[in-house]
N, C-alpha and C positions, 0 to 999 in steps of 0.2 A: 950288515943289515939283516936285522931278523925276521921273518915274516909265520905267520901260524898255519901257516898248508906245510912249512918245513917236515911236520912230524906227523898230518895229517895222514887218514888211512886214502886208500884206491878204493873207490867207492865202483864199486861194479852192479847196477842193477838187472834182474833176468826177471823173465816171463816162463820159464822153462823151458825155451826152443831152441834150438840148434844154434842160430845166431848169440843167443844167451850162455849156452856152454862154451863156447869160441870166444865170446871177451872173458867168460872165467878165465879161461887157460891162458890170453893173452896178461888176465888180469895180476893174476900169480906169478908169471915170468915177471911184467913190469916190479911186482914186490920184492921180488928177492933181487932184480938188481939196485930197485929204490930203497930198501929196506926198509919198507912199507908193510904194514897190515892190512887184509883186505875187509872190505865190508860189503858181505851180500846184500842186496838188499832186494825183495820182490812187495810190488805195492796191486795191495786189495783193489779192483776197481770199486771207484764210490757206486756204492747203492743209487746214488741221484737214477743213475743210466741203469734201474732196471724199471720193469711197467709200474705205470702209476697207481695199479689196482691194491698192493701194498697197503696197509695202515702201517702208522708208525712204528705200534708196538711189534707188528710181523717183520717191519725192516730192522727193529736191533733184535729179536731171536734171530732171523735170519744171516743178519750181520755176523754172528755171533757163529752159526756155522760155517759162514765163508771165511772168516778168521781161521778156525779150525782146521778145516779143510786146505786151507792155505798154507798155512806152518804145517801141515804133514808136507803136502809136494815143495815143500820148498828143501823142507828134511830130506825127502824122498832123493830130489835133483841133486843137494851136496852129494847124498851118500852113494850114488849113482855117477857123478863128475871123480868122485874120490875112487870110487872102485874101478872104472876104466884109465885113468890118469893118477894111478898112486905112485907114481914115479913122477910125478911131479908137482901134487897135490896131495895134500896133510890136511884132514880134518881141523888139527889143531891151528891152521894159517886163517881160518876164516872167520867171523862175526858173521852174524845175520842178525836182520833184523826185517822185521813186517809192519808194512804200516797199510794206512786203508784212506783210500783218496782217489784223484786226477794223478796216473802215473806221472806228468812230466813237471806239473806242481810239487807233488811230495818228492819226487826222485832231487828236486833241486834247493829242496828245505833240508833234509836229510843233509847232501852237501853244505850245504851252510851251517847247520849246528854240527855235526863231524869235524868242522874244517879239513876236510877231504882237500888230499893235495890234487886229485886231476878223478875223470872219471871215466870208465870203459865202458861202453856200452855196445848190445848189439843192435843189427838192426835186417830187418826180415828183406827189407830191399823194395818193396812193393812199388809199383812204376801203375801210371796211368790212372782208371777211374779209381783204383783202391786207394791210390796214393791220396788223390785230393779228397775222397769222402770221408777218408778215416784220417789222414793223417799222420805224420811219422811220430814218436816220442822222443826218437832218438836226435831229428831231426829241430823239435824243440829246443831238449834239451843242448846241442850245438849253439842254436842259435842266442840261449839264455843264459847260458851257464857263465859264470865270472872266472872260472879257472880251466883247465884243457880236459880234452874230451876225446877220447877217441871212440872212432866209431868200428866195431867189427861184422865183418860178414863172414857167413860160413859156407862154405860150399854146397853151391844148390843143387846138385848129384845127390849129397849125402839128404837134404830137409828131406822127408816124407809128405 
C-alpha cells in the first residue's frame, strides 16, 4: 500500500523562539532516522491584524518590508540553529520557505501541498488568560492537522 507522505518532508514550522529551535533539532533527528528532508517553514502574520489606519497601497509596501524583514530572521535563525548545533545540523538538510497569512491556516496548506509526512512543532506553553485570548497555533494545528504532529517544548530556564 502506497501512500504520498511515504516520501513526504517533516514540516517544522518556527517563530524564532526557543520552543521553535527545539522542534528543529527534534525535527532533524526525526529526518535522519525517517530519512526525511526537512521544511522550515515561518509564516508572515496577515496584515489583516495590523491598525486599520493603513490604505491599501501602504499595506503591500508595507507587506513587502515584512516579507524582507522576515527571510533575513528566518536566515538569521537557520544560520544561528546551524552554528550552535553543527554537529547535528547541515545547512544543506533544510528548505525553507515563507509565506504570509493566519500561521495555523497557512502552516496546514503548506502540509498539504508538501505532502509532509508528519509535523513538529513548538509551542510556548502559555496557560491561563494568554492561553484563551490568543490562542495556541500549535494547538490548532493538532487539532487540524490530517497527518501526526508533534508538539515540542523547550525548557523554560533556558526561554528569556
Amino acid at each position: 500500500m502506497s501512500d504520498k507522505h511515504e516520501t513526504g518532508p517533516i514540516l517544522v514550522p518556527v517563530d524564532f523562539s526557543a520552543p521553535s529551535e527545539a522542534a528543529l533539532l527534534l525535527g532533524v533527528e526525526l529526518g535522519r532516522c525517517l530519512q526525511r528532508r526537512l521544511l522550515v517553514l515561518h509564516v508572515v502574520h496577515d496584515p489583516g491584524s495590523m491598525p486599520g489606519y493603513y490604505s491599501q497601497a501602504l499595506k503591500q509596501k508595507h507587506l513587502a518590508r515584512i516579507e524582507d524583514g522576515a527571510a533575513d530572521m528566518l536566515d538569521d535563525f537557520l544560520k544561528r540553529v546551524v552554528k550552535a548545533h553543527g554537529d547535528l545540523v547541515k545547512r544543506k538538510q533544510l528548505d525553507s520557505m515563507l509565506v504570509t497569512g493566519l500561521p495555523s491556516s497557512r502552516i496546514l496548506e503548506v502540509a498539504k501541498k508538501s505532502d509532509a509526512a508528519m509535523i513538529v512543532i513548538g509551542s510556548k506553553g502559555l496557560t491561563g488568560w494568554k492561553h484563551l485570548m490568543i490562542g495556541s497555533v500549535a494547538e490548532q494545528v493538532v487539532h487540524l492537522a490530517p497527518i501526526p504532529v508533534t508538539v515540542v517544548k523547550s525548557d523554560r530556564k533556558k526561554r528569556g
